[in-house]
C-alpha positions, 0 to 999 in steps of 0.5 A, a space after each residue: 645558526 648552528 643549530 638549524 644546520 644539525 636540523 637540516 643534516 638530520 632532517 637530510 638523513 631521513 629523506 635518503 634513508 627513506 628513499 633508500 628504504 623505499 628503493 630497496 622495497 621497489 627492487 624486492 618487489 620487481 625482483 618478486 614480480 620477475 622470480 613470479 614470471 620466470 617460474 610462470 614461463 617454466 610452468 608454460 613450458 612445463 605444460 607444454 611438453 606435456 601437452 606436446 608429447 602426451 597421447 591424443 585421446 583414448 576415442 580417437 580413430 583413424 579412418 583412410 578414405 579411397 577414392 572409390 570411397 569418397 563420395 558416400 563418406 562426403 555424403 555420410 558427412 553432410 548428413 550425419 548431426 554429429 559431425 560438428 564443426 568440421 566437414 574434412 573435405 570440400 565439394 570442389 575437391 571431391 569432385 576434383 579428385 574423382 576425376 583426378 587423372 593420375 588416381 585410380 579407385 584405390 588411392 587413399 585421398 584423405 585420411 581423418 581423425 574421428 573423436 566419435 562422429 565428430 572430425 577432429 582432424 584431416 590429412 588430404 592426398 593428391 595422387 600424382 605422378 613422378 618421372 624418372 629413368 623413362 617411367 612414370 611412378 605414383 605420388 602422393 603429395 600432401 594437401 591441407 593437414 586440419 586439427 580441431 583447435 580444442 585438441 592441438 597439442 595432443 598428437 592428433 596431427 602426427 597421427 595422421 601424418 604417421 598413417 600415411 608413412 605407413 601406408 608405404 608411398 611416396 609422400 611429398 609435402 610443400 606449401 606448409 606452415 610452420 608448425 606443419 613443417 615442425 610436425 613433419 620433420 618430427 616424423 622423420 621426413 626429409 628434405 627434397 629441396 627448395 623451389 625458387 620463383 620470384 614476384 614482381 611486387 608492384 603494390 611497392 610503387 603504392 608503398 613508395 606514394 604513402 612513405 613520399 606523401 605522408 598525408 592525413 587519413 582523410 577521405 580525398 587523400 586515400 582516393 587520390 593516393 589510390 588513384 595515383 597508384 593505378 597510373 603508376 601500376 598501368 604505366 610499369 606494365 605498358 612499359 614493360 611489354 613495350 621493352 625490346 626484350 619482351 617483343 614477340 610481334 609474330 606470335 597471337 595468343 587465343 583464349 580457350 577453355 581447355 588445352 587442345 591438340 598439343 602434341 608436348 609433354 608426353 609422359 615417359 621422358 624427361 631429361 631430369 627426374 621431375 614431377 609431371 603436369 601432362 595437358 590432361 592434368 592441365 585440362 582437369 585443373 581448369 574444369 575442376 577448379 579448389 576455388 571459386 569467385 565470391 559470386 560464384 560461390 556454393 553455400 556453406 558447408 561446413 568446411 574449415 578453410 575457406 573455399 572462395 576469394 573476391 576473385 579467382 579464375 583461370 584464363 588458358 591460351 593457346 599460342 600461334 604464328 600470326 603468319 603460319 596459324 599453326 600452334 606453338 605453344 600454351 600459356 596458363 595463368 590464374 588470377 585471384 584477389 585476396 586480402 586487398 590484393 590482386 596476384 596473377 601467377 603464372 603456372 604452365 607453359 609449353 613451347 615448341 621452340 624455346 625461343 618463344 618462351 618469352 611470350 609467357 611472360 607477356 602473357 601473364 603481363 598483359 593479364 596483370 595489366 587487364 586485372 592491374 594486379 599488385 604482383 605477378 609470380 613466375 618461375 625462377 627460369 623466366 627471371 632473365 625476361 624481367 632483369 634489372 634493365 626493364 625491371 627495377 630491382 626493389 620490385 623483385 623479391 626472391 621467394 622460395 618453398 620448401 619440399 619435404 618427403 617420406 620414401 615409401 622403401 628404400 626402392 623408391 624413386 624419389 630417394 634415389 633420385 632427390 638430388 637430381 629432380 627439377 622442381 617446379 612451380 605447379 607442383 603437387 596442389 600449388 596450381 589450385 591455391 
């Protein structure tokens, strides 16, 4: 008995000195595999670094493009078997920006980077104009920055971005990316200031269904949780234009193509320093639009961002008393349908009493609920016509846009005044997005 009790001990022993072993092994070989990581990840970095801050090829050339310019390079483009991948600009846009209002033949309206004949990289401008102390001053603002994928990380964007620093304008950047922003500030811009606009997100209300029904993927099951999701959609936006806070009886709003005799937004006033969208830039914004429907759409042309949405289009009307006819007022919306998802923005407005501005908000409504969109974006200012009693409050988020700029002297007016100017919604390309 004894002696299958000294087995059992000894045989005991070997299994934990065994296990032990092969535990110690285990742990060797993880910490093996973790020191492999580690020094993998610091080689990245490595790598990295070099790549962040080595020189951009030796063949690169930098060429600024006027708008008296534009078209023969555009055309030099299209033509040239060289170019490559990348066309730097696209037929929407050089037909926008040679009818641009605030331009004139000289403005730089795109800067690029060649490796040969092939684009590499681009930086576009958009003229436009700043209003401060009773004058008007040129701006530039910045407008879709492109660096070919197999040279990222060589300097190529800086590059571009230094240009224009040195071309001494005023210079604005917005709606940017991260690594855009990164490159940016790595430049030396600074921070104008933050716009703030909110969305009415009703694609929430179809969120709400699936998390309340949790249902198979079947076929029936996705048509009639979409179905149910345009029922909820229709009945918040007939709600919200039957609310008290949103009646404007006595108001008619009538499409048209172009705004017409309104006798606001005259350039040379403000009361803040702000960027100007006078009716002009307006009329040219809906006659040369960036984007276009899918049906609409021109062939391809070699442009790397993509130029058309399922649906895109402006709607403008003009407002009037429904007793007097006599015009109070213009709303401009766009309406575009991307990714599965219908947004109707509201972009400009102007009233002749500010009484009636409520009715730009009924304007965009009642085209969200033609279009039933899933979200409607609005200015900040117009947050008190959609306020947590007609609008639940989970429906609401607030966004924000970040503004950089580069002064172009120590005279410029946008650095003498960047503590005091008005943002707004429509600035710079966003209107055309």
């Amino acid at each position: 008995m004894q002696g299958k009790k000294s087995t059992a001990v000894i045989f005991f022993v070997l299994i934990r000195d065994r296990i032990e072993n092969n535990l110690e092994k285990e742990c060797e070989r993880r910490e093996a595999i973790e020191v492999c990581r580690v020094r993998t990840e610091i080689l990245k970095g490595f790598l990295f670094m070099e790549n962040s801050v080595s020189d951009p090829p030796e063949n690169i050339e930098i060429k600024t493009v006027s708008v008296k310019e534009l078209q023969k390079f555009y055309e030099n483009c299209l033509t040239s078997p060289a170019n490559g991948q990348v066309i730097p600009i696209s037929s929407a846009r050089v037909r926008a920006q040679l009818s641009n209002p605030c331009a004139n033949d000289d403005d730089i309206v795109l800067v690029t980077a060649f490796s040969g004949s092939r684009c590499v990289g681009y930086h576009g401008l958009l003229p436009g104009i700043f209003l401060c102390n009773g004058r008007s001053v040129k701006v530039y603002w910045g407008s879709t920055i492109f660096v070919a994928p197999d040279l990222r990380g060589r300097g190529i964007g800086k590059l571009l971005i230094m240009t224009i620093s040195g071309l001494n304008v005023d210079f604005v950047a917005s709606r940017m990316n991260e690594k855009a922003e990164n490159t940016y500030h790595s430049i030396g811009l600074d921070t104008l200031g933050y716009l703030r606009y909110r969305q009415l997100r009703v694609d929430k209300l179809a969120k709400t269904q699936s998390q309340r029904d949790v249902s198979s993927a079947a076929e029936g099951d996705s048509i009639l949780n979409s179905s149910l999701y345009t029922v909820r959609k229709k009945a918040l936006y007939s709600s919200l234009l039957l609310s008290p806070a949103l009646q404007a009886q006595q108001l008619v709003a009538k499409e048209v193509a172009r705004i017409n005799d309104w006798p606001g937004r005259k350039a040379g006033f403000s009361e803040f320093p702000r960027f100007y969208r006078s009716v002009e830039v307006i009329n040219w914004m809906l006659e040369y639009p960036w984007l276009t429907s899918e049906y609409g759409a021109e062939s391809k042309e070699g442009y790397y961002f993509s130029t058309t949405r399922k649906l895109f289009t402006y709607r403008a009307f003009q407002i009037y008393g429904k007793r007097s006819g006599m015009i109070l007022g213009f709303v401009v919306v766009s309406i575009l349908s991307h990714k599965k998802r219908k947004v109707v923005k509201l972009l400009d407005y102007d009233f002749k009493s500010s009484e009636n501005v409520v009715f730009a908000v009924v304007v965009a409504l009642r085209c969200a609920e033609m279009y039933l969109a899933d979200r409607v974006e609005y200015g900040e200012e117009l947050s008190r016509y959609l306020d947590p009693e007609i609008v639940p409050t989970h429906l609401i988020k607030e966004q924000e846009r970040l503004y950089l700029f580069h002064a172009g002297n120590q005279d410029s007016a946008l650095l003498q005044n960047k503590e005091k100017i008005i943002l707004n919604y429509c600035d710079g390309d966003a209107a055309f997005a």
